[in-house]
C-alpha positions in Angstrom: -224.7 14.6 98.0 -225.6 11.4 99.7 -225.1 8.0 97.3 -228.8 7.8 96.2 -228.5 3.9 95.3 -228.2 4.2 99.1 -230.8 5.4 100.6 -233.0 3.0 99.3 -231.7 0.1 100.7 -233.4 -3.8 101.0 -232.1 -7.2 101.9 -232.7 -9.8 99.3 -230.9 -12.9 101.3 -227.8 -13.5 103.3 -226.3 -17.0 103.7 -223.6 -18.7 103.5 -224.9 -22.2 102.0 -224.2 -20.0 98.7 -227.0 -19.6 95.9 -224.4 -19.5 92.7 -221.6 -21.2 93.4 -218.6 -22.1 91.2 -216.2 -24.9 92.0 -212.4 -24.8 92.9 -209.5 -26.2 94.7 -209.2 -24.5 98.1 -206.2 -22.8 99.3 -204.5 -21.5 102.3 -206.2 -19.3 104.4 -203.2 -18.0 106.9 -206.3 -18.8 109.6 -205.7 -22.9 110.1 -204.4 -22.6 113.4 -207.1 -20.8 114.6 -209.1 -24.1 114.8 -208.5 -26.1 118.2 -208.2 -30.0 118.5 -211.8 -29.6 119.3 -213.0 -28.0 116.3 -214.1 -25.5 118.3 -212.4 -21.7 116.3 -210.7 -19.4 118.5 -212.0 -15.9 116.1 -208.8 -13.8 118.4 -206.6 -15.4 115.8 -208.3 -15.1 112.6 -207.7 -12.4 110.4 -210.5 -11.6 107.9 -209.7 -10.4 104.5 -211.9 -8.3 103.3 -212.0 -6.7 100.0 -213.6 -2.6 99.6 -214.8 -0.4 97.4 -215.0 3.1 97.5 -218.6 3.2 96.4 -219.5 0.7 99.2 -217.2 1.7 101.9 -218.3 -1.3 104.1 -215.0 -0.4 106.7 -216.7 2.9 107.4 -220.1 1.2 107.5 -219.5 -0.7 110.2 -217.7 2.1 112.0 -220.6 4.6 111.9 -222.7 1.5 113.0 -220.9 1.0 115.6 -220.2 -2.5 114.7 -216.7 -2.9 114.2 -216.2 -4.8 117.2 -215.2 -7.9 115.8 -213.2 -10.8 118.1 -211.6 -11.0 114.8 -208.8 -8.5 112.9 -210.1 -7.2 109.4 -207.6 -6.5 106.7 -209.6 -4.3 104.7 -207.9 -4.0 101.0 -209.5 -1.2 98.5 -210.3 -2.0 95.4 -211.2 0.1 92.0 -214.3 -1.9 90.9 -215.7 -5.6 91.3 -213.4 -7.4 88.2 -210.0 -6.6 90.0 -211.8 -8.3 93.1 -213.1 -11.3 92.0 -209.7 -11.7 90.4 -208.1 -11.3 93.9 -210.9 -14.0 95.6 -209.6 -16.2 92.4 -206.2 -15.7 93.4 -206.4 -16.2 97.5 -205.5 -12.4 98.0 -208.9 -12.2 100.2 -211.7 -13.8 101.6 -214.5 -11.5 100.7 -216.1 -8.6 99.2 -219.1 -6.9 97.5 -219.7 -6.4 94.0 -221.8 -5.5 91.7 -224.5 -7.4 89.8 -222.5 -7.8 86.7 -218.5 -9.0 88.1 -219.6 -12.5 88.9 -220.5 -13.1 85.5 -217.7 -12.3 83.3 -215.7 -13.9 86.7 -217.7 -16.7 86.1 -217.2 -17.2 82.5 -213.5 -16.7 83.0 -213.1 -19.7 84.9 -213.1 -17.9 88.2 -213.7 -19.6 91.5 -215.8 -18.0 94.1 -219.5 -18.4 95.4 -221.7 -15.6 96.5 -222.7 -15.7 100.0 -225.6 -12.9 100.4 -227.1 -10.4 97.8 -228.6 -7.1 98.5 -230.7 -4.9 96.1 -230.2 -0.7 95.6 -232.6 1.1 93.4 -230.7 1.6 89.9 -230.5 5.6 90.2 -226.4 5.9 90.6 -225.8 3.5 87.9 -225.5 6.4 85.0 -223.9 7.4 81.6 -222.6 10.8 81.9 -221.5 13.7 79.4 -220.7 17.1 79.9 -223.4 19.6 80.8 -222.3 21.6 77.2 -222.5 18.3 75.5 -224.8 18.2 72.2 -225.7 14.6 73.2 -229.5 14.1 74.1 -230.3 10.3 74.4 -228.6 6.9 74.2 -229.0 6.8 70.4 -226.7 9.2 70.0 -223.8 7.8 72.0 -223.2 6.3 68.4 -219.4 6.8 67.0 -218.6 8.5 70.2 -216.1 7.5 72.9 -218.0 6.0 75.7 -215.7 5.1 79.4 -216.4 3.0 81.4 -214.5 -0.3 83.9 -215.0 -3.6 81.3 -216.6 -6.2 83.7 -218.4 -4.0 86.0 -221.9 -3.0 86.3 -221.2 0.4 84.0 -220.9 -2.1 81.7 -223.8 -3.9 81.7 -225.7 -0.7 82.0 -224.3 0.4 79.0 -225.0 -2.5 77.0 -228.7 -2.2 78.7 -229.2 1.1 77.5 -227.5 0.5 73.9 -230.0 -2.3 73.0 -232.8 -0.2 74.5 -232.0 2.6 72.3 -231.5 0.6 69.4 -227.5 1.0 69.3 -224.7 -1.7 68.7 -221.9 -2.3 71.1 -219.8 -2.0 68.2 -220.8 1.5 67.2 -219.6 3.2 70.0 -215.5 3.8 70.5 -214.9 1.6 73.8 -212.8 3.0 76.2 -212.2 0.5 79.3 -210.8 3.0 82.1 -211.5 2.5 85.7 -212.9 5.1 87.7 -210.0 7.2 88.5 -208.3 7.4 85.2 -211.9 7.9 83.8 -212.5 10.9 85.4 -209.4 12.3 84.4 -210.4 11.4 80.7 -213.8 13.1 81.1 -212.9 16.4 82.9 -210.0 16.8 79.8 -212.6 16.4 77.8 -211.2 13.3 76.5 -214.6 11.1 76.7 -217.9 11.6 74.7 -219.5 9.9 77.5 -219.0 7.7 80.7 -220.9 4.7 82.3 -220.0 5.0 85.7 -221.8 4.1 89.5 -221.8 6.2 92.6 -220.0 7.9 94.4 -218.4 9.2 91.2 -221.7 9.8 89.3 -222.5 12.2 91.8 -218.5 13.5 92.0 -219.0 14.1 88.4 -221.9 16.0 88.7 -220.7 18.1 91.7 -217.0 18.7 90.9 -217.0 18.4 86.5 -221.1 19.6 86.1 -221.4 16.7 84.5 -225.3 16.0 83.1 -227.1 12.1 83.4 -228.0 11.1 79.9 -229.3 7.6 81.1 -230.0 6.2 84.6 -230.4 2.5 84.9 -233.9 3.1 87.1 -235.7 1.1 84.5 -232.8 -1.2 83.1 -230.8 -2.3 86.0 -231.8 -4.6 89.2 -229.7 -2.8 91.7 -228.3 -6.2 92.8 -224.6 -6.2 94.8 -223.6 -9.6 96.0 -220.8 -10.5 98.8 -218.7 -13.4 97.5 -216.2 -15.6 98.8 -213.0 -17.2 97.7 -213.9 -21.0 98.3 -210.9 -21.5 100.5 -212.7 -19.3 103.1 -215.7 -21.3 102.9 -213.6 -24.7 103.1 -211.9 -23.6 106.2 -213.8 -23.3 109.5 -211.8 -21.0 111.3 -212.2 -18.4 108.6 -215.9 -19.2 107.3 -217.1 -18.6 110.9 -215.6 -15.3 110.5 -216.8 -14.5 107.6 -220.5 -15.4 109.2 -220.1 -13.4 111.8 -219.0 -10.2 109.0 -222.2 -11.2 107.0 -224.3 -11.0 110.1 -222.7 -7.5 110.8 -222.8 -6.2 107.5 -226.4 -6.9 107.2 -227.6 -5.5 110.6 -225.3 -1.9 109.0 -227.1 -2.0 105.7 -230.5 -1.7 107.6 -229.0 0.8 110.2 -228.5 2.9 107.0 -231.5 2.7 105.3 -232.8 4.0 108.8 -230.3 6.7 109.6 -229.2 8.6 106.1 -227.8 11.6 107.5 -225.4 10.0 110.0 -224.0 7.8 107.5 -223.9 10.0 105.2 -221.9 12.3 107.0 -219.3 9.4 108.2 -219.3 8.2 104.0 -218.4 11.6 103.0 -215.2 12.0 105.6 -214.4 8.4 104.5 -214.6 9.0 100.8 -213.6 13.0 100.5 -217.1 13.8 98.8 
């Protein structure tokens, strides 16, 4: 099944001169010598890291756009969700990555320094709370006492609380189990989970591998917003912000190749991902 979020792809903005910003104390970027006596940056000795996500895949995206011809290297780093992340971009371990709309706020009100560099909207489709196709749960309201999955921090989880206060339900009624995707699964095909608030690709693994039934979308409730952010020591140093300019740029001009060409990404998505 191709992501659906996916196929319905539109730019919102991309540049640097970041819209949210939080500050911090820079840090080592490993790139400093990449910078001539000039100021002119020589990208042959910068190496960009970049932070993945399964459900974005942006190392395959560039491949199947035929756009991962960077002067640059990319150390691509796979991540779970958005939290663990931002946490790295707090900590220096990368440069950059994409998240979801929710991440940058608990980041943000955890003290976290980063700024978001470009934002790009997906329709709200993959974002989904999930129970099993048997299960005697109809509608949101009854999630009620029942153990509900789902990554704390992450768009599930706003998407969850959406649908909770739409339906009329407290946070605190339902059992909160905070599991990221993998372990999550597990807990939902043993039949260990009333429910779980997931995004794609694993709504759709769900469905297809543990006939898993949609409860709740977020077609009406979430904004489809993912955002690239940057550690601020990338964006102090100009050897590495130059890079990371040039990755905006590329990631961009693959997003639209996308949007325009389902099947072939598609294809390249699902012998990246296994689905």
């Amino acid at each position: 099944m191709i992501p659906r979020h996916r196929i319905r792809a539109a730019l919102v903005a991309t540049a640097l001169a970041a819209t949210l910003a939080l500050s911090g104390c820079g840090t080592s970027t490993g790139n400093e010598e990449a910078v001539n006596d000039d100021g002119s940056v020589d990208l042959s000795k910068v190496t960009l890291i970049v932070g993945d996500q399964r459900s974005t895949s942006n190392e395959a995206l560039l491949k199947a756009a035929g756009l991962d011809d960077t002067e640059y290297d990319i150390q691509w780093q796979e991540f779970t969700s958005g939290p663990p992340m931002l946490e790295a971009a707090n900590a220096g371990a990368i440069h950059t990555g994409m998240v979801g709309n929710t991440p940058p706020i608990f980041a943000a009100a955890a003290d976290a320094t980063f700024r978001i560099v470009s934002a790009t909207t997906f329709t709200g489709v993959g974002d989904a709370i999930l129970v099993p196709k048997d299960s005697p749960l109809q509608s949101v309201a009854d999630l009620a006492g029942k153990k509900v999955g789902f990554a704390e921090g992450s768009s599930a989880n706003y998407n969850l609380l959406a649908q909770l206060d739409s339906a009329g339900v407290s946070y605190d009624d339902i059992e909160i189990q905070n599991l990221q995707p993998a372990d999550a699964l597990a807990a939902f095909a043993s039949g260990h989970l009333d429910a779980w608030a997931v995004w794609e690709p694993y709504t759709s693994q769900a469905e297809i591998d543990e006939d898993a039934r949609v409860l709740a979308d977020g077609t009406d409730l979430m904004n489809g917003l993912s955002f690239q952010i940057a550690s601020d020591a990338a964006l102090d140093d100009p050897a590495t912000e130059a890079a990371l300019a040039d990755y905006l740029n590329r990631i961009t001009r693959a997003q639209l190749w996308a949007s325009e060409h389902p099947d072939e990404w598609s294809k390249v998505w699902a012998e990246q991902t296994g689905l």
